[in-house]
C-alpha positions, -999 to 999 in steps of 0.1 A, spaced: 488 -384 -449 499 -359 -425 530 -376 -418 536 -380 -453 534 -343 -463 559 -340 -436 581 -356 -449 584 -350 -482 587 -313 -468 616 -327 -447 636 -348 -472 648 -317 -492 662 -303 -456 676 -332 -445 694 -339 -477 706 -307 -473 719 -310 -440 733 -347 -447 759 -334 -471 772 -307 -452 782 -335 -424 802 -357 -446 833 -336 -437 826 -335 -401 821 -373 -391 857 -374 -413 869 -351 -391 859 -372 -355 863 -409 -378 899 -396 -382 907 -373 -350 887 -388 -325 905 -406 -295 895 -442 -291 872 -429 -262 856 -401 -278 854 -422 -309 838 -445 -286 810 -421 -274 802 -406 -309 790 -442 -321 776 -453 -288 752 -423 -297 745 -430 -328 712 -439 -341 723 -477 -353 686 -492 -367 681 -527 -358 701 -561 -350 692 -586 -372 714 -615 -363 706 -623 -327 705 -652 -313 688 -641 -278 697 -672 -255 731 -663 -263 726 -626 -262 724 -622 -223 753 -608 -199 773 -633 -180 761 -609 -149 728 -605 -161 725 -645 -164 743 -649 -129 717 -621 -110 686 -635 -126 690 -674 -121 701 -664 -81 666 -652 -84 645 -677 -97 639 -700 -69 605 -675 -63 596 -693 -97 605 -728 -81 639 -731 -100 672 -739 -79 703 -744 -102 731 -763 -97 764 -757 -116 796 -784 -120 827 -774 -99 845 -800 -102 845 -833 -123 846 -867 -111 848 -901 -128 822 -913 -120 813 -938 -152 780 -923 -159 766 -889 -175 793 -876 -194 775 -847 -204 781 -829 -172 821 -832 -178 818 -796 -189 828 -774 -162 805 -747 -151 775 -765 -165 742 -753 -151 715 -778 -144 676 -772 -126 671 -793 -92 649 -816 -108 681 -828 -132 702 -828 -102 685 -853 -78 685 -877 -108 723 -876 -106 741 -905 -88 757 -894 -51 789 -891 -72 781 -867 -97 763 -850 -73 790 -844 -54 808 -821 -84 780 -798 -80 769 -762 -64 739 -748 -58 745 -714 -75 733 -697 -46 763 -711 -26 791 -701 -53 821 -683 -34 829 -650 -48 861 -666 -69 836 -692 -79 813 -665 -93 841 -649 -110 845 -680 -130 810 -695 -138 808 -656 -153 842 -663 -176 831 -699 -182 798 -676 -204 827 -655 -220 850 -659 -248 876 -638 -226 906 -657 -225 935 -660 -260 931 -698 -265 893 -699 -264 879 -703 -297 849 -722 -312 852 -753 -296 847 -736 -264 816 -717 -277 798 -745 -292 807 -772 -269 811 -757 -238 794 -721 -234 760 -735 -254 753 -763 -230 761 -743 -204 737 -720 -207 705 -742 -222 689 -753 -188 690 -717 -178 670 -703 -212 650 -730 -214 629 -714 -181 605 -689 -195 611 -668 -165 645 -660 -169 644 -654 -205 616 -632 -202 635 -609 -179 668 -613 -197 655 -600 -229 639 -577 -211 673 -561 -194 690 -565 -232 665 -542 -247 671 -516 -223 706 -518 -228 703 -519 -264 681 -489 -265 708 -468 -243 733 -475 -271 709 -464 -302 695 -498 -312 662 -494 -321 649 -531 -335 655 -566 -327 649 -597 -344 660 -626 -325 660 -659 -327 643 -678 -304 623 -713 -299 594 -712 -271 582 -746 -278 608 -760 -253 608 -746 -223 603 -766 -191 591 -762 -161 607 -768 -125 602 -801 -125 618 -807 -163 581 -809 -178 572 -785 -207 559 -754 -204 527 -751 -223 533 -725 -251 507 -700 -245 519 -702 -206 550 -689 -222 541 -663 -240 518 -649 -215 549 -650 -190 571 -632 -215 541 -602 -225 537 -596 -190 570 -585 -186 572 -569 -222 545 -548 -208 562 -530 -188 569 -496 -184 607 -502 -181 606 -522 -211 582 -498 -230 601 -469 -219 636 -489 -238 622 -475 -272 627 -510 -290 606 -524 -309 611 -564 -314 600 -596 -336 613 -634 -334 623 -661 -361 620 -693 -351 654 -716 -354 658 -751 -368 694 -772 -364 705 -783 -397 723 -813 -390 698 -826 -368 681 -867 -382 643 -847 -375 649 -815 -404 620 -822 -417 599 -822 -387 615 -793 -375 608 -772 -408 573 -785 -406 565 -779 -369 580 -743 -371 559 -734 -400 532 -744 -383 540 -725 -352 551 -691 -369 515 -694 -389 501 -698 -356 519 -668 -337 524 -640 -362 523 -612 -341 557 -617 -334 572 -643 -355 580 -630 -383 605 -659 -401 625 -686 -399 662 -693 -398 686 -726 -400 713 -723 -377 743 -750 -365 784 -756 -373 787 -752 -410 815 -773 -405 793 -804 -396 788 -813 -431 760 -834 -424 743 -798 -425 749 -788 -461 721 -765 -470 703 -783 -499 701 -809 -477 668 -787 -460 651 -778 -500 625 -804 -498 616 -793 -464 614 -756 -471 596 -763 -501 570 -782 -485 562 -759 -460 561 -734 -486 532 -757 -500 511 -747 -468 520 -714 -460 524 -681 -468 542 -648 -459 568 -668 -439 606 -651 -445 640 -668 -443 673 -657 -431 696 -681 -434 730 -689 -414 754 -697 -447 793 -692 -458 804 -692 -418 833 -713 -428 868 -710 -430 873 -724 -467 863 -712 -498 828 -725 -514 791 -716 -530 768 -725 -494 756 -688 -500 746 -698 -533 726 -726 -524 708 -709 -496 697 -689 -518 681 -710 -542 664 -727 -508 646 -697 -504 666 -674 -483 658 -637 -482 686 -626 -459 721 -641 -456 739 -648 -417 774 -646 -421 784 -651 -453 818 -653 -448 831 -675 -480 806 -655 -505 839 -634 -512 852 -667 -532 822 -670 -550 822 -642 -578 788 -656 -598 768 -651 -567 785 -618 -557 772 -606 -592 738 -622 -584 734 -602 -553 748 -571 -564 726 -543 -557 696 -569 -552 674 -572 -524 691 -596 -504 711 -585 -476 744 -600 -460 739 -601 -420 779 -595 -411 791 -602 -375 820 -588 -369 831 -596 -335 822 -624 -335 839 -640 -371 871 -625 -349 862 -646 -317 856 -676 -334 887 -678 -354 871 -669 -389 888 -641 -389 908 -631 -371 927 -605 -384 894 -579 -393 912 -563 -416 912 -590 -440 870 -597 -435 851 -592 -471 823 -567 -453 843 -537 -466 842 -554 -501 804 -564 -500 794 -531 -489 812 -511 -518 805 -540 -542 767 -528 -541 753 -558 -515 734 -552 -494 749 -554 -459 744 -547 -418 755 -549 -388 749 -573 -357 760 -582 -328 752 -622 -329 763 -639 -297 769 -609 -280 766 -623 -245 793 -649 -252 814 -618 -268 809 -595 -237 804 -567 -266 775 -544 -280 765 -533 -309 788 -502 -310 817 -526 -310 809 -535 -344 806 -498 -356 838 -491 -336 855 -521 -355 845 -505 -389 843 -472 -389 880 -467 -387 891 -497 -400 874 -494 -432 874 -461 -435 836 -456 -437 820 -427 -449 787 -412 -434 765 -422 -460 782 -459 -457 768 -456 -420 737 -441 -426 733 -470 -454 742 -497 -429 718 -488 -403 685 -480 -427 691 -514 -448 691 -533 -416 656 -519 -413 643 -521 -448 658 -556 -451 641 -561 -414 611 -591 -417 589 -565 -399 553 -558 -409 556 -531 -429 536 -502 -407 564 -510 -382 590 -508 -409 573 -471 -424 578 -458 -387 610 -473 -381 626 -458 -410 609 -427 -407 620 -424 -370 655 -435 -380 659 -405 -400 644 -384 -378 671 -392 -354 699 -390 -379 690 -357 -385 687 -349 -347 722 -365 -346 739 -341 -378 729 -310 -357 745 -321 -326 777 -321 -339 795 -293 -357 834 -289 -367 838 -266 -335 818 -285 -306 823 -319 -319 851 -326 -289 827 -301 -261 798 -325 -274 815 -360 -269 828 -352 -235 787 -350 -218 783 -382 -239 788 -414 -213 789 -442 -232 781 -481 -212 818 -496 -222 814 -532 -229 842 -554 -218 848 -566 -251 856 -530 -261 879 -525 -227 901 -553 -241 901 -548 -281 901 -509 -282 914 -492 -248 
């Protein structure tokens, strides 16, 4: 209650104070250097990422410095550098795939022969297994992602260990840059052992607390929750629907939904293709949310639509909604939220010229919308690339940011304590962040700020 009173005694002063920087951000949105423009949103109280797929979220050094450390967990990785013909095990014709000892002694002499310990990598080596994470280079696009960088890194995430103290280095960063929640996606139920034998799940988790427990994690300011990930095209749907259901139920304190991912362009995926699954689990449980990967296609078409009538809450993508105008209606000012991604639609050829991408048009069309980083490990980028894309492109105003960052919370699956506090805190800090800046120290204030530069934002905006 004391809270409360607070902050209905706050509002009135805070709304105050909110107009009377309209004019200002204008002023850096429009005057700002690239840099300084830089720093101002690296600063800026963002709210939460809601598209995350965490495998995919880790840097290519972060990746590289943790596996070289993992053998005092008993795992030794090998990665391919070089490929031979050697008539068996095709999958390892990708270059720079990674692969645990226990996979690597079942190879033949040949294909063992392509192979590195990572530990032995030269230093041009290194530089390359790191691009071979990284859409870095003109003519990678999202072949490269999905059949190449994926696979790559699945033997890696798939060891409890090293994703636990990953995610743990990623909300660090993303609490240096503003971010304040994350829900990622992310499947426990199969990660192995040394040896290639499964990890028992509540071994997992009790790997991955320990090191959310600590005080460098705690310290990071972010709060977290998962949603648990089935592959659309995939002959067991069903059984994956069902078995996540049943995990989610089990694990509530941090699972807090479930999401359908995969290439929209493998047909075989089509979303009403998963309505009697959904609609059985529904049957058995309760309380379970949906976000929904739809509309990440280059053609027009009504997938958004359908996700919706599966059940989805939240919207990943949603690229091709624009070309449908009956559901743009139906989601006007309604309570489901588009998850846009801008750096990566660009990456992955969906669009590649931002200026043409429909988030400008949902946003002032009355839907719901946020921002996320997606595969920001594959990107090389951060979160304040994708305010750094916007804000100038689009032209946004302060209450458009402000808008962007609470509905990522109040769209957030969070339990909804964590959700009061978020928001409240998220104002809080937006108002901390008004009366920072003024027409006269904006440039004085930006120079102490020292923003962590992604590489993505070294080669798109500097």
């Amino acid at each position: 209650m004391k809270r409360m009173r607070l902050l209905l005694f706050l509002l009135p002063l805070l709304s105050a104070h909110a107009a009377d920087f309209g004019p200002v951000f204008k002023t850096i949105r429009d005057q700002a250097t690239p840099a300084q423009l830089y720093a101002f949103l690296y600063s800026l109280p963002k709210g939460g990422d809601l598209h995350h797929h965490a495998g995919l979220s880790f840097y290519a050094k972060t990746v590289l410095d943790v596996a070289l450390r993992q053998q005092r967990n008993g795992y030794r990785y090998y990665t391919a550098t070089a490929i031979h013909d050697c008539g068996d095990n095709t999958n390892s014709a990708i270059l720079y795939l990674n692969i645990v000892r226990s996979a690597y002694e079942k190879l033949s002499p040949c294909r063992q022969s392509g192979f590195t310990g990572l530990e032995a990598l030269t230093p041009s080596q290194k530089q390359a297994w790191m691009s071979a994470l990284v859409l870095d280079q003109p003519d990678e696009s999202r072949n490269e992602f999905f059949e190449e960088i994926v696979p790559r890194l699945t033997a890696l995430v798939h060891n409890p260990y090293f994703f636990a103290e990953c995610f743990a280095e990623n909300l660090k960063l993303f609490g240096r840059e503003g971010v304040r929640y994350i829900e990622a996606q992310w499947n426990p139920l199969n990660m192995q052992k040394p040896d290639g034998s499964i990890v028992p799940i509540e071994e997992t988790l009790k790997i991955f607390n320990e090191r959310m427990g600590q005080p460098d994690v705690k310290s990071a300011g972010v709060h977290f929750r998962f949603q648990a990930t089935v592959i659309r095209f995939r002959d067991d749907l069903e059984n994956q629907i069902a078995g996540h259901y049943t995990f989610i139920d089990a694990h509530r304190d941090l699972w807090v939904g479930i999401n359908a991912a995969g290439r929209e362009d493998n047909d075989k995926g089509y979303p009403l293709r998963m309505q009697a699954g959904f609609r059985q689990a529904r049957r058995n449980f309760s309380g379970i949310h949906m976000s929904i990967h739809a509309g990440e296609k280059d053609s027009p078409g009504q997938e958004v639509r359908d996700t919706l009538a599966i059940g989805a809450e939240r919207i990943g993508h949603g690229l091709n909604l624009i070309t449908d105008p009956a559901t743009m209606l139906l989601m006007r000012n309604g309570r489901n939220l588009v998850e846009v991604n801008l750096v990566s639609n660009r990456l992955l050829g969906y669009t590649p010229d931002l200026s043409q991408h429909p988030f400008p048009e949902y946003l002032r069309f009355g839907i719901p919308v946020c921002l996320n980083t997606d595969d920001r490990g594959s990107w090389d980028s951060n979160m304040t690339d994708e305010y750094m894309h916007a804000v100038p492109l689009f032209k946004l105003t302060w209450d458009e940011v402000k808008q962007i960052g609470r509905d990522s919370l109040t769209h957030s699956f969070a339990p909804n304590s964590l959700k009061e506090k978020m928001l409240a805190d998220y104002d809080r800090d937006i108002a901390a962040f008004e009366q920072r800046f003024t027409t006269e120290n904006w440039q004085r204030e930006l120079n102490k700020i020292k923003p962590e530069i992604s590489n993505y934002a070294n080669r798109a905006f500097f």
